[in-house]
DSSP file (Angstrom, degrees, kcal/mol; ACC not computed):
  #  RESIDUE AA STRUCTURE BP1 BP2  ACC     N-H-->O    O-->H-N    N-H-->O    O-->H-N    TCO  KAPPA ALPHA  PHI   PSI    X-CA   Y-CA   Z-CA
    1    1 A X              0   0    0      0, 0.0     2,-0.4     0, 0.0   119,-0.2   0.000 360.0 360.0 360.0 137.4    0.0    0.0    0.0
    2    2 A X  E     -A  119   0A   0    117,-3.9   117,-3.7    78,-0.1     2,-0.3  -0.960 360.0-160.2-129.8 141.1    1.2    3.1   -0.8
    3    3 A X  E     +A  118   0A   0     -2,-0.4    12,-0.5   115,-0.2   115,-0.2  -0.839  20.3 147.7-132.5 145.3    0.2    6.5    1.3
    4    4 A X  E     -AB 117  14A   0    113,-1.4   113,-0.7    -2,-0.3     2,-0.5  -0.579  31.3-120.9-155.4-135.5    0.2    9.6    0.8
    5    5 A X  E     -AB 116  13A   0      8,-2.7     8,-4.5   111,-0.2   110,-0.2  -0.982  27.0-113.8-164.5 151.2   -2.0   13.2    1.9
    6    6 A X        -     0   0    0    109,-2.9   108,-0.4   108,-1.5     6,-0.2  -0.685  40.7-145.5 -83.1 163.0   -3.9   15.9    0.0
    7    7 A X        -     0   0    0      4,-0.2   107,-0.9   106,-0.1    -1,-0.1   0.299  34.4 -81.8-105.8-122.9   -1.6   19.3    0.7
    8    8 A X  S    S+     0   0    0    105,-0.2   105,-0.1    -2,-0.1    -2,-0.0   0.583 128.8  62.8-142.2 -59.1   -3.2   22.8    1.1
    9    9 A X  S    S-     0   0    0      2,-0.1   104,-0.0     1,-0.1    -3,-0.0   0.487 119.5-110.1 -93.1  17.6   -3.5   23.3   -2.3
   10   10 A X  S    S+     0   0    0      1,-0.2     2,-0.5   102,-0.1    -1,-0.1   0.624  71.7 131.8  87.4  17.3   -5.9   20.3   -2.6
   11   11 A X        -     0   0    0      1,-0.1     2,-1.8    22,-0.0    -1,-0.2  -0.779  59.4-108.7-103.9 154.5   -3.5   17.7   -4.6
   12   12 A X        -     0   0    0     -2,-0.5    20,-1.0    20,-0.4     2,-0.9  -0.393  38.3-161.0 -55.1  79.8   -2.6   14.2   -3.9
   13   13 A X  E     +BC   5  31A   0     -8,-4.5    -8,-2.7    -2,-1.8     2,-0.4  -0.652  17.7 166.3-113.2 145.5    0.8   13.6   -2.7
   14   14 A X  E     -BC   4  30A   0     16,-2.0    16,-3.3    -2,-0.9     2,-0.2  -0.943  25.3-139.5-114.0 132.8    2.8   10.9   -2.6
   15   15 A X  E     + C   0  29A   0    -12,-0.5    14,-0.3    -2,-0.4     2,-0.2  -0.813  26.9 176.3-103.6 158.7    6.7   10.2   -1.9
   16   16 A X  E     - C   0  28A   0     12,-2.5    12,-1.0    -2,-0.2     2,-0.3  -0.555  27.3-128.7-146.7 167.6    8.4    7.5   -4.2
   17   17 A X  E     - C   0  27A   0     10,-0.3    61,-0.6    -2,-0.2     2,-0.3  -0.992  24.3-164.0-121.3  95.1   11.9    6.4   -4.3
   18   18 A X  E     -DC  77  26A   0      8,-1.7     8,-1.4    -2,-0.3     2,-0.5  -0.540   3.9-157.5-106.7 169.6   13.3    6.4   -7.6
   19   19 A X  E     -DC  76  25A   0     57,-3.4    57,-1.9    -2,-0.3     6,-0.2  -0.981   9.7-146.2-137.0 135.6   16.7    4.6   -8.7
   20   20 A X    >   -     0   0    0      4,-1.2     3,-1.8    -2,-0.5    55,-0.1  -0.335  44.7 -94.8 -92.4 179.3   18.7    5.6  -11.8
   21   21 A X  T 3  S+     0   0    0      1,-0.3    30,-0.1    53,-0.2    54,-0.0   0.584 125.0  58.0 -89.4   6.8   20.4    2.3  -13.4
   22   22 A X  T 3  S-     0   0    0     28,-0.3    -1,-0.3     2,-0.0    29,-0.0   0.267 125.4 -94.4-106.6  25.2   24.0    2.9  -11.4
   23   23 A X  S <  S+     0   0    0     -3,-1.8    -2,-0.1     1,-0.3     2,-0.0   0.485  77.2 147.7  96.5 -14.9   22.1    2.8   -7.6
   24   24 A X        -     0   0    0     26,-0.3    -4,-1.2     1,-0.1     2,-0.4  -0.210  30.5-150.4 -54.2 140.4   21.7    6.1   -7.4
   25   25 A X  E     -C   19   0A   0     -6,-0.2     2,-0.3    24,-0.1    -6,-0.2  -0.911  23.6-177.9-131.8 179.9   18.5    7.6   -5.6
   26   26 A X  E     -C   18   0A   0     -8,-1.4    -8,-1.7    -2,-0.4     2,-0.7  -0.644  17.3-151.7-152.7 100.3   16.3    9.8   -5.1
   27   27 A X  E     -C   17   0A   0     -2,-0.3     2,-0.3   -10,-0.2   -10,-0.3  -0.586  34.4-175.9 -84.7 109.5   13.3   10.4   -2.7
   28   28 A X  E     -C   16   0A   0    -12,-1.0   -12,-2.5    -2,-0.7     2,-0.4  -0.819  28.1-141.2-117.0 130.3   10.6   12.6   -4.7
   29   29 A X  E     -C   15   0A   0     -2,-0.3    66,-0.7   -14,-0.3     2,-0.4  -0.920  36.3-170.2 -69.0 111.7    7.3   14.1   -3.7
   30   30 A X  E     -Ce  14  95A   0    -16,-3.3   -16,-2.0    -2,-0.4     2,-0.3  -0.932  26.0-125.4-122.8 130.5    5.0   13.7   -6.8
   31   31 A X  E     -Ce  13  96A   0     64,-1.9    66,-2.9    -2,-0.4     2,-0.2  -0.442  17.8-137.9  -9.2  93.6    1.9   14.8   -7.7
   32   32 A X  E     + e   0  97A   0    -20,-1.0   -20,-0.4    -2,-0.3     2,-0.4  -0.800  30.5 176.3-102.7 148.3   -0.9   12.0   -8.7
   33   33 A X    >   -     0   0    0     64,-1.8     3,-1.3    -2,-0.2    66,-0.4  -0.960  15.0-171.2-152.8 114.0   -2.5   13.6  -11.9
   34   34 A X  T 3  S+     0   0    0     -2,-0.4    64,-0.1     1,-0.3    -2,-0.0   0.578  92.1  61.1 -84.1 -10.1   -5.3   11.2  -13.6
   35   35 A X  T 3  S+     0   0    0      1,-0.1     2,-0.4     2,-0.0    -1,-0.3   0.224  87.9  91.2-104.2  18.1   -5.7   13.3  -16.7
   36   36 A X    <   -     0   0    0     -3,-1.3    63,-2.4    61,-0.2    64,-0.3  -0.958  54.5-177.2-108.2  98.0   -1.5   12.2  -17.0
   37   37 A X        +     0   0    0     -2,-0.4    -1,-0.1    61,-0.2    61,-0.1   0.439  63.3  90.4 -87.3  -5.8   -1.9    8.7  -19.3
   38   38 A X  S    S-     0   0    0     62,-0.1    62,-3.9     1,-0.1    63,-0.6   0.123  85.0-123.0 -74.7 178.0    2.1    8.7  -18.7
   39   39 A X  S    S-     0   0    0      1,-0.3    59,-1.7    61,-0.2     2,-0.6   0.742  72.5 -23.4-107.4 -53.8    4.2    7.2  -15.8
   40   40 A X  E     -gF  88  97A   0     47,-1.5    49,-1.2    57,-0.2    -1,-0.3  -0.976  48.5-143.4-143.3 152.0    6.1    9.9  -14.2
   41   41 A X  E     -g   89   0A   0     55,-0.8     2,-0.4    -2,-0.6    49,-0.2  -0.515  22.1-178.3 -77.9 152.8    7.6   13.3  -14.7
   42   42 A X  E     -g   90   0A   0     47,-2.3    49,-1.0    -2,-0.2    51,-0.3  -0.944  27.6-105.7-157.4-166.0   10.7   14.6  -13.5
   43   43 A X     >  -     0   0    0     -2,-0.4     4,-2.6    47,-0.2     3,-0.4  -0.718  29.4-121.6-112.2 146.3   12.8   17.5  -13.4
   44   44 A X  T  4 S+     0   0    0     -2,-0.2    48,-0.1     1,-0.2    46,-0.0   0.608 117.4  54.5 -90.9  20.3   15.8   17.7  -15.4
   45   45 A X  T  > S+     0   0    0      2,-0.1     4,-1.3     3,-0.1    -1,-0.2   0.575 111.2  49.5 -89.9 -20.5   18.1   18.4  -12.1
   46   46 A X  H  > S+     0   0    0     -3,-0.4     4,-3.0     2,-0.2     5,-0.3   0.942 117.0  46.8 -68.7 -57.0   16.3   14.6  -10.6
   47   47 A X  H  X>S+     0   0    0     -4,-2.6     5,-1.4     1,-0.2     4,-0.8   0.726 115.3  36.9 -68.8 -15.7   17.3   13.2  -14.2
   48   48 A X  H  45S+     0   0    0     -5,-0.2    -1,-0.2     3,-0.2    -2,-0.2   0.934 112.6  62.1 -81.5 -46.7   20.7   14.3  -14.4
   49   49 A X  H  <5S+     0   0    0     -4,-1.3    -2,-0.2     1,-0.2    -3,-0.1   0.860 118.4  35.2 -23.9 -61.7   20.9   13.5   -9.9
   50   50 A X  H  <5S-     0   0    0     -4,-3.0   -28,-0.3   -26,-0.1   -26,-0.3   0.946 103.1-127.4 -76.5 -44.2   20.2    9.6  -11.2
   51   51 A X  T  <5 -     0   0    0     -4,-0.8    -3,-0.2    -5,-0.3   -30,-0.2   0.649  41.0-172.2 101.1  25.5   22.1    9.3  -14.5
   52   52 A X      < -     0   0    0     -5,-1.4     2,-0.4    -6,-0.2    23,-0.1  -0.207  22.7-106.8 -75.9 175.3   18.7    8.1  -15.7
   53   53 A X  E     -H   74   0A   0     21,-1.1    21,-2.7    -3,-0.0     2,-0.1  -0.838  21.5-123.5-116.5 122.3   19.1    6.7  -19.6
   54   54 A X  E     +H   73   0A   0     -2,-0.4    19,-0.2    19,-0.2     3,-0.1  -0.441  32.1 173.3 -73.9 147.9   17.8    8.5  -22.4
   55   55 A X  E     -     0   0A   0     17,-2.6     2,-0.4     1,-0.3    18,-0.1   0.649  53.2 -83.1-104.1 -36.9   15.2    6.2  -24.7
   56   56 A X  E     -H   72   0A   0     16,-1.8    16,-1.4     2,-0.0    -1,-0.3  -0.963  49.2 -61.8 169.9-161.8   14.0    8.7  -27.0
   57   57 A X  E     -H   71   0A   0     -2,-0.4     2,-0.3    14,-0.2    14,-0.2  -0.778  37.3-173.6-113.4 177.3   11.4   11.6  -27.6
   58   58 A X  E     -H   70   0A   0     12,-0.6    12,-1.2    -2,-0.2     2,-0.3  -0.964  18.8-131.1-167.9-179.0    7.7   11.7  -27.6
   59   59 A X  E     +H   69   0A   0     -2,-0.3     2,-0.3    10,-0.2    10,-0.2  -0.900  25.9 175.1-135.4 150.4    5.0   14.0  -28.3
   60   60 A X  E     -H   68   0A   0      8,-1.1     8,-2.1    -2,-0.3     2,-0.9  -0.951  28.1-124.4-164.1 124.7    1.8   14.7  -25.9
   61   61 A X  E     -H   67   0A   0     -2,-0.3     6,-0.2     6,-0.2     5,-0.1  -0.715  29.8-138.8 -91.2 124.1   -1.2   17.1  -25.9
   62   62 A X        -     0   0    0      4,-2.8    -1,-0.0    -2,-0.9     6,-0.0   0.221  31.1-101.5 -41.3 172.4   -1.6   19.3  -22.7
   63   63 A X  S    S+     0   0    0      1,-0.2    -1,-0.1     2,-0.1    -2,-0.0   0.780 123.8  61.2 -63.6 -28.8   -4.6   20.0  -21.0
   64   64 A X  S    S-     0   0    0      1,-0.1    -1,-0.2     2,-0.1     3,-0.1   0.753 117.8-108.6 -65.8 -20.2   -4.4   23.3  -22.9
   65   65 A X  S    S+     0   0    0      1,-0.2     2,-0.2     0, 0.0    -2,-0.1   0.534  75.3 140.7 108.7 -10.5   -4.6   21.8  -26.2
   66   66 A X        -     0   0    0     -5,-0.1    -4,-2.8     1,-0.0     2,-0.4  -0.381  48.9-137.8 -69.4 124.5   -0.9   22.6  -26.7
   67   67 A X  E     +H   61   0A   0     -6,-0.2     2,-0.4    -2,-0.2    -6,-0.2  -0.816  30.1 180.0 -86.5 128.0    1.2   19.8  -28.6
   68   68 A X  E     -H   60   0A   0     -8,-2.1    -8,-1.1    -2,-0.4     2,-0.2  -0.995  19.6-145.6-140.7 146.1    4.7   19.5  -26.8
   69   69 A X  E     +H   59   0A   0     -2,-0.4     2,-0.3   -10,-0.2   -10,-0.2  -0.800  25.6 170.0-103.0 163.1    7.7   17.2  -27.5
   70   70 A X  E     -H   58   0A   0    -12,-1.2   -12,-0.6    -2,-0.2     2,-0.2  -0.986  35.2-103.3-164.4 149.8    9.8   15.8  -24.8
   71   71 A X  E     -H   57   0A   0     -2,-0.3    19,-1.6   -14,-0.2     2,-0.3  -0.426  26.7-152.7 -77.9 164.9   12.5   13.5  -23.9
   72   72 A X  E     +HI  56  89A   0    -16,-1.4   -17,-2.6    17,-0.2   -16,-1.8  -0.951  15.0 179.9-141.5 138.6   11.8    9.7  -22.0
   73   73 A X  E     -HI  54  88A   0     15,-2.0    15,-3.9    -2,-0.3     2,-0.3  -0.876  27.7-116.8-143.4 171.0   14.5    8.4  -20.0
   74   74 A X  E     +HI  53  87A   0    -21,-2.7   -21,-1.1    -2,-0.3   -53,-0.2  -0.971  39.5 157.9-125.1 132.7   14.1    5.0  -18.1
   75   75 A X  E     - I   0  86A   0     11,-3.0    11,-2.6    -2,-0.3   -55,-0.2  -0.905  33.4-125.0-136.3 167.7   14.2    4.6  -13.9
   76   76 A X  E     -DI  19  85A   0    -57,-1.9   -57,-3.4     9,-0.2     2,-0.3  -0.582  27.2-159.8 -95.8 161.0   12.9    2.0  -11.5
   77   77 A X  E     -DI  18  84A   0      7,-2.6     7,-2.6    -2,-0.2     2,-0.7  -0.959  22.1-115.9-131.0 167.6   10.6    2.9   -8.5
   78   78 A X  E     + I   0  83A   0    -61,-0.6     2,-0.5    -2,-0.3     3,-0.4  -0.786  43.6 166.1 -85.8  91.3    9.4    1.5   -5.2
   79   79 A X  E >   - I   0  82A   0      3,-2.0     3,-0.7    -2,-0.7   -77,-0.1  -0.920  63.9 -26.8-118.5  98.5    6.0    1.0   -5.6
   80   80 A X  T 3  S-     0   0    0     -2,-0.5     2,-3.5     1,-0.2    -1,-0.3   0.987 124.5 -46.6  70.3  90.8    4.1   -1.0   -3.1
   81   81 A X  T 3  S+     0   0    0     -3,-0.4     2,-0.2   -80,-0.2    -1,-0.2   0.134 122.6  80.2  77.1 -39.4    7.0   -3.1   -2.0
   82   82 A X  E <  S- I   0  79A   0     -2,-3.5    -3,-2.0    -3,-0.7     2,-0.5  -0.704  75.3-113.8-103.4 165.4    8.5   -4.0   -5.6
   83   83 A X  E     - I   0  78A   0     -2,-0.2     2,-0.3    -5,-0.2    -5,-0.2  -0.670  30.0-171.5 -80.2 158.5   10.4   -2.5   -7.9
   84   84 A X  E     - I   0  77A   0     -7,-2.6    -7,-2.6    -2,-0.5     2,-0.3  -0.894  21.5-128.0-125.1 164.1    9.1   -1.5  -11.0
   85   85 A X  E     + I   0  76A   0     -2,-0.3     2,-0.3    -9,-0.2    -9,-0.2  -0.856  35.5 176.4 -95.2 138.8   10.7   -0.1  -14.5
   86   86 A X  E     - I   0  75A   0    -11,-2.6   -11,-3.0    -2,-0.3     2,-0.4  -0.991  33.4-119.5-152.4 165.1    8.9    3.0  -15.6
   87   87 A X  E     - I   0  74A   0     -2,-0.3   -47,-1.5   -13,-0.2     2,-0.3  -0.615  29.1-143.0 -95.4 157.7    9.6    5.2  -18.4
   88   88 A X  E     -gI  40  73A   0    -15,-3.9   -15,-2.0    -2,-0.4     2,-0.4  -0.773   2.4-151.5-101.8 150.3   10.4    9.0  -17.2
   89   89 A X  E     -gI  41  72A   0    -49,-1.2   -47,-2.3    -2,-0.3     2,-0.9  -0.992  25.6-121.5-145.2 139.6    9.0   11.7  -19.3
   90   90 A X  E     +g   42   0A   0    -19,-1.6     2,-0.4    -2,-0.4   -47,-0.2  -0.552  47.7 155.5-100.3 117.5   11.5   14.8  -18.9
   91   91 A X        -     0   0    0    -49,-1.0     2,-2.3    -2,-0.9    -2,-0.1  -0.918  41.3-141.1-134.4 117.2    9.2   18.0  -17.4
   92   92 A X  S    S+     0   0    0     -2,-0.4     2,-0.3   -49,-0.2   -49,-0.1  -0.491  77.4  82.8 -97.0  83.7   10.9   21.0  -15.3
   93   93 A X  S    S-     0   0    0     -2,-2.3    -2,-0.1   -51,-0.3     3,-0.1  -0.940  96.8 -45.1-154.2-177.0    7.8   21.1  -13.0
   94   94 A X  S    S-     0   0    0     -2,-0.3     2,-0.3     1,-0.1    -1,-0.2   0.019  79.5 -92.8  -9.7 136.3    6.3   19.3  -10.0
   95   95 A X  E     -e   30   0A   0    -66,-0.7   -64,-1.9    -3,-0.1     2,-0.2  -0.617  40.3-137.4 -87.4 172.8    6.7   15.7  -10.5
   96   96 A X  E     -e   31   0A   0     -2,-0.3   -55,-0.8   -66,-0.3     2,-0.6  -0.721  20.4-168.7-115.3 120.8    4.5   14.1  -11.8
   97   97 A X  E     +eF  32  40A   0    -66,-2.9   -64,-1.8    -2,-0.2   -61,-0.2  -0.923  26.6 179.7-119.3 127.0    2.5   10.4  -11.3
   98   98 A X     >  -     0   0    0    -59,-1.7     4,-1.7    -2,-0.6   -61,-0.2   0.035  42.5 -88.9-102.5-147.4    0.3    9.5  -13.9
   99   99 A X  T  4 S+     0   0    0    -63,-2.4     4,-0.5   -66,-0.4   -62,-0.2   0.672 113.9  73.9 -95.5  -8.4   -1.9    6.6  -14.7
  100  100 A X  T >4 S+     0   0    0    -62,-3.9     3,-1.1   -64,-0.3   -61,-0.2   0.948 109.3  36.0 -52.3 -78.4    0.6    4.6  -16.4
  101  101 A X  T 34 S+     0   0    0    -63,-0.6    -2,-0.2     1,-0.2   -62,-0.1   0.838 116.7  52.4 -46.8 -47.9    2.0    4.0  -12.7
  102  102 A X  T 3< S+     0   0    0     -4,-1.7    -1,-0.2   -63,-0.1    -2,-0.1   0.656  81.5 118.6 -77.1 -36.6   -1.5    3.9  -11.0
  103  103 A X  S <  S+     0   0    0     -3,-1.1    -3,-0.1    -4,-0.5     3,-0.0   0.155  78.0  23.5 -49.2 147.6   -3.2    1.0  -13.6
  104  104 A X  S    S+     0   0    0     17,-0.1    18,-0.4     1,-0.0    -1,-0.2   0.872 110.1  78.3  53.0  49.8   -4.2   -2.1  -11.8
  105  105 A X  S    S-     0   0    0     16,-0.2    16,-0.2    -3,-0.1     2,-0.2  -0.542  83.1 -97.5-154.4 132.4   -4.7   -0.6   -8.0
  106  106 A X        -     0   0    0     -2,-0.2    14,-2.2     1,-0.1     2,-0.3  -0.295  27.4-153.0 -35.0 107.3   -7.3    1.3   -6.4
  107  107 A X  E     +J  119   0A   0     12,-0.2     2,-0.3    -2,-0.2    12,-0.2  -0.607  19.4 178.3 -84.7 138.7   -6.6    4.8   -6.2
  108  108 A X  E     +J  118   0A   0     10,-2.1    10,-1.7    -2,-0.3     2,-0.3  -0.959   1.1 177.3-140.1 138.9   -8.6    6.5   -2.9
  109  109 A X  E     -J  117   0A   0     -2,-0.3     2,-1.4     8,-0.2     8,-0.2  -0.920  21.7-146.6-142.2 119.1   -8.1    9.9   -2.3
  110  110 A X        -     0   0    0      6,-4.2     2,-4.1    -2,-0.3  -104,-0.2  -0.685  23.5-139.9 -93.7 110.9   -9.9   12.0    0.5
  111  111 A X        +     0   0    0     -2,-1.4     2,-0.3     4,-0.1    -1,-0.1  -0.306  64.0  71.8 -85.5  75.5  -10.5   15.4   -0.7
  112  112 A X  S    S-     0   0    0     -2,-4.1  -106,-0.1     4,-0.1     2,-0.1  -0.951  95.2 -64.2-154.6-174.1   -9.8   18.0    1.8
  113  113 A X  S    S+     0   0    0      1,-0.3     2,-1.1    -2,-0.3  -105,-0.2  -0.408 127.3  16.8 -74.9 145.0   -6.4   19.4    3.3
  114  114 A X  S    S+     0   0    0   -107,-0.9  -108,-1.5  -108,-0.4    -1,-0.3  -0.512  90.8 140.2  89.1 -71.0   -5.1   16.8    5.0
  115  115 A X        -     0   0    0     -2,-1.1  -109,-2.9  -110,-0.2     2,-0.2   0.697  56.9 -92.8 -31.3 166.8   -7.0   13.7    3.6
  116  116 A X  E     -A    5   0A   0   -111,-0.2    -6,-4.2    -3,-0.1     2,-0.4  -0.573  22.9-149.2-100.4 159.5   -5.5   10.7    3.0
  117  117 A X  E     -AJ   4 109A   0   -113,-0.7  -113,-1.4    -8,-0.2     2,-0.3  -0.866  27.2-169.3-130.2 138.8   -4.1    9.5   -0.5
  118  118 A X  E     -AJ   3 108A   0    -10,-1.7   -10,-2.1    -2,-0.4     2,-0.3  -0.867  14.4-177.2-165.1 109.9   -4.5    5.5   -0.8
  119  119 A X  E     +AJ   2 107A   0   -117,-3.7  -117,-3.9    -2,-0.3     2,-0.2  -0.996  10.8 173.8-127.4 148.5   -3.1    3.3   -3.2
  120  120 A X        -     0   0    0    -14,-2.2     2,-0.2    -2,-0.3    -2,-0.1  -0.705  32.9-122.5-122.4 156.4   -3.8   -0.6   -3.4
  121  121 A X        -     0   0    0    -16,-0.2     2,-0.7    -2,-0.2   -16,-0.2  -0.535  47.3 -97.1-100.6 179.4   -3.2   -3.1   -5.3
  122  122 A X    >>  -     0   0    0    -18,-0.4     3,-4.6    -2,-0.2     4,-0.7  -0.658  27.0-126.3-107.6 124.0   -6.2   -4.7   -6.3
  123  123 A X  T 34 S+     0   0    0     -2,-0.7     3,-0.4     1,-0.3     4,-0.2   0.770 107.8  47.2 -66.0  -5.4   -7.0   -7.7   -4.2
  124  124 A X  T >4 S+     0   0    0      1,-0.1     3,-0.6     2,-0.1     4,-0.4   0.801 116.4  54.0 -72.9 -16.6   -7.3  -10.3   -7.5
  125  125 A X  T <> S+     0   0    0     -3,-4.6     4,-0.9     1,-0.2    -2,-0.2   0.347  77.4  88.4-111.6  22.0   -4.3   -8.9   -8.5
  126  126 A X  T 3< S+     0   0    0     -4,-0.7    -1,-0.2    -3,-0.4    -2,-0.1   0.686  84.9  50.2 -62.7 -36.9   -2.2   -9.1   -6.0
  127  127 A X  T <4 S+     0   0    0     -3,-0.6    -1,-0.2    -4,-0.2    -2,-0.1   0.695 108.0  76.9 -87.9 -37.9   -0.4  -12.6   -6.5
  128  128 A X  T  4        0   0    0     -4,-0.4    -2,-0.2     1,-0.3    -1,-0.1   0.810 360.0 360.0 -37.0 -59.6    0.0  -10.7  -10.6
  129  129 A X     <        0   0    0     -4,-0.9    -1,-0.3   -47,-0.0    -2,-0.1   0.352 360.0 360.0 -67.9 360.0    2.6   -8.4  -10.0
């Protein structure tokens, strides 16, 4: 289970532990953003911090309607107990958790200051991962 608390300005945060591919880490406060089909954002002082490994580019429309292109680099995370690989998508703003990460567990979020941020894995899918 992974926990985390609505702030002040009414988002969902969660801290993660991300690992670049020499061991490197990095303990991050992210943002969970459902309208993000991605897996995470990151800053490019986090990505440089890991070493993380470039993959390629890719192209995404904002919520504004704006088309922007961007680099993906690949890091693991610690996400309810395992690691996982996830691709990084390079953004110099809050990071970012999308819905990539989130797929297959129960997202809970209690919306006021304070509330609690709850993700589960999803009890068939537990034995899965």
């Amino acid at each position: 289970m992974i926990r985390g608390s609505v702030n002040a300005d009414y988002e969902a945060i969660i801290s993660l532990v991300v690992r670049g591919p020499f061991g490197r880490t990095e303990q991050i406060n992210a943002v969970i953003d459902t309208g993000f089909t991605g897996f995470l954002t990151l800053s490019a002082s986090i990505v440089s911090a890991l070493q993380l490994q470039w993959r390629g580019q890719a192209e995404a429309i904002l919520g504004d309607g704006s088309t922007h292109q961007f680099d993906v680099y690949s890091a693991t995370v610690d996400w309810d107990g395992h690691e996982r690989p996830v691709e990084v998508d390079l953004a110099n703003a809050t990071p970012l958790v999308g819905m990539g990460l989130i797929a297959g567990f129960d997202l809970r979020i209690e919306a006021v200051i304070g509330g609690i941020v709850l993700i589960e894995a999803r009890p068939s899918d537990e034995h899965s991962r």
